[in-house]
C-alpha positions in Angstrom: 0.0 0.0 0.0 2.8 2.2 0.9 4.8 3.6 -1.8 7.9 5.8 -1.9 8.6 8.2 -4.6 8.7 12.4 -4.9 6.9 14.6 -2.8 4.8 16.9 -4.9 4.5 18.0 -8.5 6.8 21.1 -7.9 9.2 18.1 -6.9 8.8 16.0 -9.8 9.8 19.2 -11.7 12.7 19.5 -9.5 14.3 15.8 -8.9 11.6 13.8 -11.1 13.0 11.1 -9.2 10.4 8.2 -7.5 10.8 4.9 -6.3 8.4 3.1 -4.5 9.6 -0.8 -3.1 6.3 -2.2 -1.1 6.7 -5.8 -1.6 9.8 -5.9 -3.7 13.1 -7.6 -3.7 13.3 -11.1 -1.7 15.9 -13.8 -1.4 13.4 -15.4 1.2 11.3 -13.3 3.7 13.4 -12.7 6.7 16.7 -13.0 4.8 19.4 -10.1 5.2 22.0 -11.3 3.3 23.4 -10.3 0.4 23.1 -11.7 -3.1 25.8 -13.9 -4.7 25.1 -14.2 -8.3 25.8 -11.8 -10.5 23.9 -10.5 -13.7 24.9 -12.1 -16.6 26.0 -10.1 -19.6 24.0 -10.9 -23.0 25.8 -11.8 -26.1 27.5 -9.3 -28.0 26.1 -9.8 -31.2 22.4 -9.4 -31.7 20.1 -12.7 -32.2 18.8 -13.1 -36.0 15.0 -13.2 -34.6 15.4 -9.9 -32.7 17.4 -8.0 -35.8 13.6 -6.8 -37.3 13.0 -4.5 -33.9 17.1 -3.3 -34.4 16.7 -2.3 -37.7 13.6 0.4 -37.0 13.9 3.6 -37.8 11.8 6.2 -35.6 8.9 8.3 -37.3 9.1 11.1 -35.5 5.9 13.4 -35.8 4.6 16.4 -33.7 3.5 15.5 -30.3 1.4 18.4 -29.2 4.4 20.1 -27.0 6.1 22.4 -28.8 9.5 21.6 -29.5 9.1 18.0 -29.1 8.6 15.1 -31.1 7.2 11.6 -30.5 7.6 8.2 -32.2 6.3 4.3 -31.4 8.9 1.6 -31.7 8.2 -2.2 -31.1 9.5 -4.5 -29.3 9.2 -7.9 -28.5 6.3 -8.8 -25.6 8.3 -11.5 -24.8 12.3 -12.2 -25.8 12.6 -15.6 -25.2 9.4 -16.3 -27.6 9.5 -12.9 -30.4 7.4 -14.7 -32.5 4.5 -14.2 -29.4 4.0 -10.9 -30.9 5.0 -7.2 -30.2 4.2 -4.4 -27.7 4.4 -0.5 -28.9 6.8 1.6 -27.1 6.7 5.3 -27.0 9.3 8.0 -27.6 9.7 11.0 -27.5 12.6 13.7 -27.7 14.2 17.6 -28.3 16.7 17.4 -30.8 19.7 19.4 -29.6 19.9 23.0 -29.9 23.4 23.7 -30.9 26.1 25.4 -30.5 28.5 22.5 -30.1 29.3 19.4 -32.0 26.1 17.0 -31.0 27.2 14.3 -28.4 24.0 12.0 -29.6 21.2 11.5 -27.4 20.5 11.3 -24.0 18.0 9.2 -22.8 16.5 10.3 -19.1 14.5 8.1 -16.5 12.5 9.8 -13.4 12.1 6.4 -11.6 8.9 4.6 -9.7 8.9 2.2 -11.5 6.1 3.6 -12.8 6.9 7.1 -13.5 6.4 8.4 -16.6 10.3 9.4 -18.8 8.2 11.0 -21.2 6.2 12.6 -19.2 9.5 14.2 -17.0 11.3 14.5 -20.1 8.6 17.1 -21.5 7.7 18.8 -18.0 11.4 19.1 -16.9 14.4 17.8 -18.5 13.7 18.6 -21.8 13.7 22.3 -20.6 15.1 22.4 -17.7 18.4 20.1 -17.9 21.8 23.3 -18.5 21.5 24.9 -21.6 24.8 23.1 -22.8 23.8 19.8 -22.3 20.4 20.2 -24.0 23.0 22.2 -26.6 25.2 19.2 -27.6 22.6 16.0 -26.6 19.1 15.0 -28.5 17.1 14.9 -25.1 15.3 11.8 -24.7 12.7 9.3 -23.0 10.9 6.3 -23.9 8.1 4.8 -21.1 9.4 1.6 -20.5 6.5 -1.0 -21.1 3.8 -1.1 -18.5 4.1 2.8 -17.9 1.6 5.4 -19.2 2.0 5.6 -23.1 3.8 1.8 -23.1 1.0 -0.7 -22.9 -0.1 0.7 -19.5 -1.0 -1.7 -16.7 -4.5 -0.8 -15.5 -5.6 -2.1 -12.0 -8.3 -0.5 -10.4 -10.9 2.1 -11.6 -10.9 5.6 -9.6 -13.6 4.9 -7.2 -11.7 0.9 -6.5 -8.2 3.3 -6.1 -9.8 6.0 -4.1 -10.9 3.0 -1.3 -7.4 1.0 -1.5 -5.6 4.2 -0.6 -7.8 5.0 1.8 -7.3 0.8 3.9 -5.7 1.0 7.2 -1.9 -0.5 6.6 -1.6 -0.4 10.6 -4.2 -3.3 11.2 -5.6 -3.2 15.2 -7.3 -6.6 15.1 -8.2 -9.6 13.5 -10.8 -7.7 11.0 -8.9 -5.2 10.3 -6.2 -7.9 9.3 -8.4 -9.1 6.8 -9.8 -6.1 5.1 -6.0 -5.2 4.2 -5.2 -8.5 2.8 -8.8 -8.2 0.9 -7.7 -5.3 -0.4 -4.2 -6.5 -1.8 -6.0 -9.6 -3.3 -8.4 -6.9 -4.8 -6.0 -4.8 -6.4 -3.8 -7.9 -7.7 -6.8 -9.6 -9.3 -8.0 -5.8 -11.0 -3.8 -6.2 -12.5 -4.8 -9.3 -14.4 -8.7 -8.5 -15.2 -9.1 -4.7 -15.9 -8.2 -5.1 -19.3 -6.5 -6.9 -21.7 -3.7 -4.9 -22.4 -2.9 -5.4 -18.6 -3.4 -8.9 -18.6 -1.2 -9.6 -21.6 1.5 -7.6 -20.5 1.7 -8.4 -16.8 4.2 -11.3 -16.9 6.5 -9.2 -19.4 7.2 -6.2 -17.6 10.4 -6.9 -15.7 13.3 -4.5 -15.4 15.4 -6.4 -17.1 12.4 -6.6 -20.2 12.6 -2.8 -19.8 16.2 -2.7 -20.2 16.7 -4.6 -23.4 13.6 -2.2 -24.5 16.4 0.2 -23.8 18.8 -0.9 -26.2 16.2 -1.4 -28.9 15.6 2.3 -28.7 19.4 3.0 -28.8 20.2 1.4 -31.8 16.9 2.9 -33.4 18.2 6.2 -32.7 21.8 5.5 -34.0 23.9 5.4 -31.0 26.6 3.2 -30.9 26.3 3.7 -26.6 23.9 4.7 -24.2 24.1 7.8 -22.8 21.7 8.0 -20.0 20.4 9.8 -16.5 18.5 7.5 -14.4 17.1 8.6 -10.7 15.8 6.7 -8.1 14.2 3.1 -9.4 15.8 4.5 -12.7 19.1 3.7 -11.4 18.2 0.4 -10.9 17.1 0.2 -14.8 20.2 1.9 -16.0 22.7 -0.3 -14.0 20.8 -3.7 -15.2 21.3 -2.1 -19.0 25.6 -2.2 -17.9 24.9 -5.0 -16.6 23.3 -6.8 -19.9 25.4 -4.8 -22.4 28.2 -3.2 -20.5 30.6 -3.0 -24.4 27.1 -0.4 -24.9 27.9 1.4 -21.8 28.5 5.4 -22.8 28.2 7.8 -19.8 25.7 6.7 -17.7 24.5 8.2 -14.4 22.7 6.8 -11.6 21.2 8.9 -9.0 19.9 8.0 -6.0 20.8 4.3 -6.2 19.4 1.2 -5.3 21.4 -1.5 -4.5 20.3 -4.8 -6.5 21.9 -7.2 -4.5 19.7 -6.5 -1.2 17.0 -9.3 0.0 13.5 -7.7 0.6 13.9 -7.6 4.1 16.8 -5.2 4.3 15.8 -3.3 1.3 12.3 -2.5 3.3 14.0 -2.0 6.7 17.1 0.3 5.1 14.4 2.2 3.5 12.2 2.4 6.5 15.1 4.0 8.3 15.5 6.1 5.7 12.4 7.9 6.2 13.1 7.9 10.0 16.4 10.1 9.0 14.7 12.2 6.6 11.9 13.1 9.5 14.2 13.6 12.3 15.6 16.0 9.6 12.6 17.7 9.1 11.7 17.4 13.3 14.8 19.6 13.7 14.1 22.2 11.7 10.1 22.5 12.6 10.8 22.7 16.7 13.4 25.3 16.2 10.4 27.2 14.6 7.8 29.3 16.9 4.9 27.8 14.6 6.1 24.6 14.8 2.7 22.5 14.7 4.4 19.4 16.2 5.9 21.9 19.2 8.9 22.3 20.9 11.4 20.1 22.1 13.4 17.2 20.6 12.7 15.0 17.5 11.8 12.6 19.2 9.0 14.0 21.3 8.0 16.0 17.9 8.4 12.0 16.6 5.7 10.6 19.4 3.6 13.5 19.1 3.2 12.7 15.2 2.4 9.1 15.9 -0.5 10.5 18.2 -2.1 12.5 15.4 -1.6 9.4 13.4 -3.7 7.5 15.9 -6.2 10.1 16.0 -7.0 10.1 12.2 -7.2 6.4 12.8 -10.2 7.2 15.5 -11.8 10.3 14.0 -10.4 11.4 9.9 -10.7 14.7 9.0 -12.8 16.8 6.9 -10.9 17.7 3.9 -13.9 19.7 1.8 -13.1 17.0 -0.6 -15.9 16.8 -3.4 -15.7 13.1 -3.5 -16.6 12.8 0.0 -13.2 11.4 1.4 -12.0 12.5 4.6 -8.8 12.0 5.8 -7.6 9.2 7.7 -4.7 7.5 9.0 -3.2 5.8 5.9 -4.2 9.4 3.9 -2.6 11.3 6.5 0.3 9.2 7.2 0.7 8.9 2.9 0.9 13.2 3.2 3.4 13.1 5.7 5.7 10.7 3.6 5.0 12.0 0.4 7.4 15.7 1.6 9.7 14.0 3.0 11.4 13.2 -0.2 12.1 16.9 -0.8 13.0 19.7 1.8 11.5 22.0 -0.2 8.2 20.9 0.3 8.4 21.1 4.3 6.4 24.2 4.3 3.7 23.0 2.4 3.5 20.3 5.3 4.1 22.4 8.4 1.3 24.4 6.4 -0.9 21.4 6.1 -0.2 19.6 9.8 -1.0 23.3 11.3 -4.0 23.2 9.4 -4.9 19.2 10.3 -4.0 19.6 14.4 -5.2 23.6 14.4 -8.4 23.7 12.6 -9.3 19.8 12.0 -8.7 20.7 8.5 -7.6 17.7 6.2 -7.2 19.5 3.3 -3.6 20.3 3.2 -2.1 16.4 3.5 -5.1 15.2 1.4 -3.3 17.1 -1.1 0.3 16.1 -0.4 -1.5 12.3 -0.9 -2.8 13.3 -4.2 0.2 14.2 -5.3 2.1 11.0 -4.4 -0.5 9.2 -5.7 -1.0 11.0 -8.6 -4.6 11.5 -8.3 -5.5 14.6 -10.4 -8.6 16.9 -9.5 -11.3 15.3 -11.6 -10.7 11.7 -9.7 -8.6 9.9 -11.9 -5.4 8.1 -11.3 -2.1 7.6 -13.3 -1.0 4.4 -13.6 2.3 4.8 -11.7 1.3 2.9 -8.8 -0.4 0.3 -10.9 2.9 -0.3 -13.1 5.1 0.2 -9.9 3.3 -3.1 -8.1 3.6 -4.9 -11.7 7.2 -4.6 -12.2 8.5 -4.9 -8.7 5.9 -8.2 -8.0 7.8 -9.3 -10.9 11.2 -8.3 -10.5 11.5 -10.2 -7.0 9.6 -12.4 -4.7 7.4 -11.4 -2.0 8.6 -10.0 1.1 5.8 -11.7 3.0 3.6 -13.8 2.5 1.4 -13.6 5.2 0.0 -11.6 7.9 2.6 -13.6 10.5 5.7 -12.8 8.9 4.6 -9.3 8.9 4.3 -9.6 12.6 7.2 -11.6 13.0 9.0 -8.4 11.7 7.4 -5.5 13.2 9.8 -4.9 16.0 13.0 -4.7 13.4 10.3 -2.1 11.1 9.4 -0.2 14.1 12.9 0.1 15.6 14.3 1.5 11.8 11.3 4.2 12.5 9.2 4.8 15.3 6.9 7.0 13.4 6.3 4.9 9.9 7.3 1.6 10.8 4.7 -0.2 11.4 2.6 1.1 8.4 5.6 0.3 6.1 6.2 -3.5 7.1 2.7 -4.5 6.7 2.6 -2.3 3.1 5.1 -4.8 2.6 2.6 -7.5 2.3 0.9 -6.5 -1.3 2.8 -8.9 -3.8 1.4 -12.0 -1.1 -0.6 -12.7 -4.1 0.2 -11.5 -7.4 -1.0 -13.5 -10.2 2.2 -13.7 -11.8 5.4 -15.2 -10.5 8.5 -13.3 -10.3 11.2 -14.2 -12.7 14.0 -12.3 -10.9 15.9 -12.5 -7.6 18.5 -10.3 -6.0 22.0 -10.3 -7.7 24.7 -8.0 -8.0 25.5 -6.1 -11.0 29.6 -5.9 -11.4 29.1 -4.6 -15.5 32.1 -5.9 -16.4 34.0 -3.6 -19.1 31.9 -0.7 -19.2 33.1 2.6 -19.7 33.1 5.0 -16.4 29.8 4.8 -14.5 28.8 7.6 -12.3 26.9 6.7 -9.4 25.3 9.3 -6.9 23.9 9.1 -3.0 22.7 11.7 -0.5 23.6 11.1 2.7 20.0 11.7 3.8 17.8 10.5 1.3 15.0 9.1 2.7 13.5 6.4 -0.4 17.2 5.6 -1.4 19.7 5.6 2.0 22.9 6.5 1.2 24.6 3.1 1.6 22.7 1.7 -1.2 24.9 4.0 -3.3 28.3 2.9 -1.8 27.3 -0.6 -2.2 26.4 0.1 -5.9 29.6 1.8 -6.6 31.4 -1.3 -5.2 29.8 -3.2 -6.9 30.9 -1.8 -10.7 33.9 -2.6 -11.7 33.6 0.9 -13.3 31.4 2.9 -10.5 32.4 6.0 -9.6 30.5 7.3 -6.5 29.9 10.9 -6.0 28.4 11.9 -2.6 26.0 14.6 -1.9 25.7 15.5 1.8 22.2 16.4 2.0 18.9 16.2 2.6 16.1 14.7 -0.3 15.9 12.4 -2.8 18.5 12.2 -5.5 20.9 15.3 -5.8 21.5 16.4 -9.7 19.8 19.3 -10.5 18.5 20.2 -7.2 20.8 23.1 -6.3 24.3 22.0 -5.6 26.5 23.6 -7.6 29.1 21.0 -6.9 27.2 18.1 -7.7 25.6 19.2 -11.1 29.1 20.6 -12.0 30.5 17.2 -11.7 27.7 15.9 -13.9 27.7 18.3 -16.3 31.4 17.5 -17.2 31.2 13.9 -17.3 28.5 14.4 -19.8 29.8 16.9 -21.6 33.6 15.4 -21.3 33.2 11.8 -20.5 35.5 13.0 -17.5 34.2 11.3 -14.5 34.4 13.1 -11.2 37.2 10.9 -8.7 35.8 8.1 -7.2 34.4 9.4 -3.6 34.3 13.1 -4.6 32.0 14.8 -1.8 29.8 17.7 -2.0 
């Protein structure tokens, strides 16, 4: 139920960068060891049957945004059997501006899984990235299959979505219990019936699927390497691509890193943690405020006092003057809270909007802050990032639990890693339990052998993707180059350090990576 990705839309504009784990990753549930096995590089040369989908050239046509242009490629639904047929994938891109010889394209990734690259490359980095890379690089995004304009995985209709966001993920008793469970089984069963493009895509949306989608979409452009940017779950996509192709490597960057080598377990507890830092973050700056609506004191009472208004939704939600009807609850509330952590820019918006909850009994403000994370737009319909983020990490790992007791069994190791969110986190945990596809992948570490200079970026206190996750994934390259931003948020390029987007900006521009364990 629980997701983890950017803040606001003022966010997604400023980091784009989303990752949301509930139920991913799993060796075995319980299990906090790292993987052994390593991903496997794919031949060099390219199979005979898949040489129809290398061959395409793009037909580029006006897309409605000015200065940018869209195509459809296809690609194989499924590689080990291309004769099963073909799934469309969509493109889109701003050819360089000049001056400067053009470096070739550069193909960008916001991260969820689920979040739309088209959609950030036409809102933000299309127009936003420095003038002089958009100058000497064709800017670029393709939705990787499953995602908005790929074959989109459907789920749930907008009344179904506006009542699983709104289940209690902090279950009291026995019924309770069983209404969250209901309401996973619910939303995995919608996955395989809404539609048919859902159904026939479902099995076939994978990371690694999405990754050899990637290099389709490289040769179909004419570059010899990948160039890429990938934040957040991105990074996870970018570093399977070195992993599968790593002679196709050209300068990639990976920002705000996940580590692929993680069981479930730890990934969920790291990143519960995580959130703990980033709130004790923003605890610190809110006390030292007179208006501070969680008071004076220490983090941790400010912590405690949270948890309280928390447990007060839980008895008595809010009004919110929603037109819908909804009022705000627990898991709404709690889902506001989250949702600006990922972004210190948006703690005003929710000192604004807990002043407002614990003040006036106003629910408006973190209603909002839950629409956003959601991506619930004004007129009551959904995107379908949260549907494509269940279908590709269900399939990209195990469960993390399958049942109620093993959520149970691990509460006191969630709630340790956070007072605050831990509980609601471990049993959000449970919502692969019963996907109707099994996973193909399992944890494994990515070492990419031969690839050119990868640049691989952690904020000290990110709250979605800790910091260590970066240093492992560094390590773990035989060509990773980590660059450290110490900070607050989620991801670091292009969110105000002069340092950091300096660094980038070279390597891209250069091919000069910054010095393994530069610090900003």
């Amino acid at each position: 139920m629980y997701s983890r990705r950017h803040s606001t839309k003022a966010a997604l504009l400023a980091a784009a960068a989303t990752l949301l784990l509930t139920g991913s990753a799993a060796c075995s549930p319980g299990s906090s060891s790292t993987a052994d096995a390593s991903l496997a590089a794919l031949p060099g040369a390219t199979p005979a049957e898949l040489s129809p989908y290398y061959d395409q050239t793009p037909k580029w046509r006006e897309c409605g945004v000015p200065g940018f242009e869209c195509a459809t490629l296809k690609a194989p639904l499924d590689y080990d059997k291309p004769e099963a047929g073909d799934i469309d994938l969509a493109v889109s891109r701003k050819k360089a501006t000049g001056p400067g010889k053009r470096l070739g394209s550069l193909l960008v990734n916001p991260g969820g899984p689920g979040g739309s690259a088209i959609g950030y490359l036409q809102s933000y980095a299309g127009i936003g990235y420095p003038t002089e890379v958009r100058a000497r690089y064709d800017m670029v995004a393709v939705d990787p299959r499953g995602v908005a304009r790929s074959a989109p995985v459907t789920c749930l209709d907008s009344k179904a979505m506006d009542a699983y966001t709104q289940t209690d993920v902090t279950p009291d008793d026995a019924r309770e219990k069983s209404e969250l469970t209901s309401a996973f089984e619910k939303f995995a069963d919608g996955c395989e019936t809404h539609d048919k493009t859902s159904k026939r895509v479902l099995p076939h949306v994978s990371t690694v699927e999405a990754a050899r989608d990637m290099d389709i979409v490289r040769a179909a452009l004419g570059d010899k390497r990948l160039t890429y940017v990938g934040a957040s779950y991105g990074t996870f996509l970018g570093a399977t691509y070195a992993g599968l192709y790593p002679e196709r490597v050209g300068r990639l960057v990976l920002d705000g890193a996940m580590d692929p080598s993680l069981s479930s377990r730890e990934l969920n507890v790291q990143q519960t943690a995580g959130f703990e830092t980033a709130f004790t973050s923003f605890a610190k700056d809110c006390v030292a405020r007179e208006d501070c609506p969680l008071g004076t004191g220490t983090p941790d009472q400010a912590g405690q006092r949270l948890k309280d208004f928390f447990a007060a939704l839980d008895r008595t939600p809010l009004a919110t003057g929603d037109p819908d009807g909804r009022k705000l609850g627990e898991a709404l509330g709690t889902t506001g809270v989250i949702a600006a952590m990922y972004d210190e820019a948006a703690w005003p918006q929710l000192r604004d909007a807990l002043t407002a909850a614990l003040k006036k009994k106003d629910g408006a403000g973190l209603l909002a802050l839950s629409d956003s994370y959601y991506e619930r737009d004004p007129d009551g319909s959904y995107a379908n990032l949260m549907f494509a983020n269940a279908a590709v990490n269900c399939l990209d790992q195990p469960p993390s639990f399958t049942s109620p007791r093993e959520v149970e069994d691990s509460l006191p190791d969630f709630e340790k890693a956070s007072p605050v969110f831990g509980a609601g986190l471990a049993w959000s945990s449970l919502n692969c339990a019963s996907w109707p596809v099994e996973a193909t992948g399992e944890p494994h570490r990515i070492t990419a052998d031969g690839a050119a200079p990868i640049v691989v970026v952690g904020t000290t206190r990110d709250p979605a993707t800790p910091y260590g996750w970066a240093k492992s994934l560094a390590d773990q390259l035989s060509s990773g180059h980590l660059l450290t931003y110490d900070g607050d948020g989620h991801t670091a390029y292009g969110r105000g350090s002069t340092c950091i987007d300096g660094a980038i900006d070279d390597y891209l521009l250069t091919g000069t990576p910054p010095k393994d364990g530069k610090r900003c």
